[in-house]
DODO-861803 format. One record per residue (C-alpha): residue number from 1; residue in three letters; x, y negated, z. Coordinates in steps of 0.25 Angstrom, whole numbers. Layout:
! DODO-861803
ATOM   num   residuo       x       y       z
ATOM   NUM       Ala       X       Y       Z
...
END
This chain:
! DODO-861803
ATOM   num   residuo       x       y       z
ATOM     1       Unk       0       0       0
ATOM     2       Unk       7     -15      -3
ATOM     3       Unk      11     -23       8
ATOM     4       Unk      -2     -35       9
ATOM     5       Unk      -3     -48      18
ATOM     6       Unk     -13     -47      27
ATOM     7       Unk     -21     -56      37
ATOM     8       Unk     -26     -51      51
ATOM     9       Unk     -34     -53      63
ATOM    10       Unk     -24     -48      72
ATOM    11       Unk     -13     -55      80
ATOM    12       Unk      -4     -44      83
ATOM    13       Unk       2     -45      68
ATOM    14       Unk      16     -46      63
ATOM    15       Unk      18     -59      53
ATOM    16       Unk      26     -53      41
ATOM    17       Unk      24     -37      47
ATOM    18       Unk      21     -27      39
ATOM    19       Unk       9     -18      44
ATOM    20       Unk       2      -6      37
ATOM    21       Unk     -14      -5      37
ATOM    22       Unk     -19       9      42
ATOM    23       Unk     -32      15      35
ATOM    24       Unk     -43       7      47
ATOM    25       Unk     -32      -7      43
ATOM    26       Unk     -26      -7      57
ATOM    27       Unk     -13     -13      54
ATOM    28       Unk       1      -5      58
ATOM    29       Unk      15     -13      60
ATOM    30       Unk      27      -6      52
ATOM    31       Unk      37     -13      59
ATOM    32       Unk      49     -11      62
ATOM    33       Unk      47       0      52
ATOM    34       Unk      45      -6      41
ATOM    35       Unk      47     -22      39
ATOM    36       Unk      42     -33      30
ATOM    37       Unk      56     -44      25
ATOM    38       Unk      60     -51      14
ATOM    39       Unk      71     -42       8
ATOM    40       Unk      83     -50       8
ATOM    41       Unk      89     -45      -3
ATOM    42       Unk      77     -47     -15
ATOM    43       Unk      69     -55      -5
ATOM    44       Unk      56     -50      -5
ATOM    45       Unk      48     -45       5
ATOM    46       Unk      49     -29       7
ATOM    47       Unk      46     -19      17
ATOM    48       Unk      60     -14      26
ATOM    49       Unk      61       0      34
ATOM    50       Unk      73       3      41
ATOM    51       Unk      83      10      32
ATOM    52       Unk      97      12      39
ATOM    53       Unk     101       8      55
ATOM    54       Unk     116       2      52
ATOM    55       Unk     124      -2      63
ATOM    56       Unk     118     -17      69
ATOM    57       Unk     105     -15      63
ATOM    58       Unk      96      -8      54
ATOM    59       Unk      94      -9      36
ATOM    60       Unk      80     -11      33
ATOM    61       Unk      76      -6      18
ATOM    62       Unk      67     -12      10
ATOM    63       Unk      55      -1       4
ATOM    64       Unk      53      -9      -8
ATOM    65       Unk      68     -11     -14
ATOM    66       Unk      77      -5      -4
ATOM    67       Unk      84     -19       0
ATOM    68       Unk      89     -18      15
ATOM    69       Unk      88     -28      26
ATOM    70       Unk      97     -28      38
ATOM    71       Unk      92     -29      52
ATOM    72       Unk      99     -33      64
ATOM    73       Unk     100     -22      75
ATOM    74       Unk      92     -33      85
ATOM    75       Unk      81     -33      75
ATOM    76       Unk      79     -20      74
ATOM    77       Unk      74     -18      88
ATOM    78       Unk      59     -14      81
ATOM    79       Unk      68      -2      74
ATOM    80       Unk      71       3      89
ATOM    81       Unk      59       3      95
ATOM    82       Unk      51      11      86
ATOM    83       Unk      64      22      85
ATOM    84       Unk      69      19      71
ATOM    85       Unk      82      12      77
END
């Protein structure tokens, strides 16, 4: 299903978050494990997962091309405590 704005009602949301809608709609948070950027190497917006845990931090790949983003190890705390870290 493609990625769509949407507007809701409820406040407990995530600006920018990328969410999947079940079968009843009720609206599920993929972060950490999977993130919504710009890419900064073609610059468009695409969908990260974690890819490879060097030292310092963690390489988010991109679904759509490939393109990897790297991530400070204190940014990866998310990572952590759900157990992909």
């Amino acid at each position: 299903m493609p990625t769509k704005a949407a507007i809701s009602l409820r406040h407990d949301l995530e600006p920018g978050s990328l969410y999947l809608r079940d079968s009843t709609h009720e609206l599920h948070l993929l972060r950490p494990f999977l993130t919504g950027e710009v890419c900064p190497v073609c610059r468009a917006w695409s969908t990260f997962h974690a890819d490879l845990v060097p030292k310092g931090g963690v390489q988010l790949k991109s679904l759509e091309h490939g393109h990897v983003l790297h991530q400070p190890a204190g940014k990866s705390k998310a990572l952590v405590d759900v157990g992909l870290l």
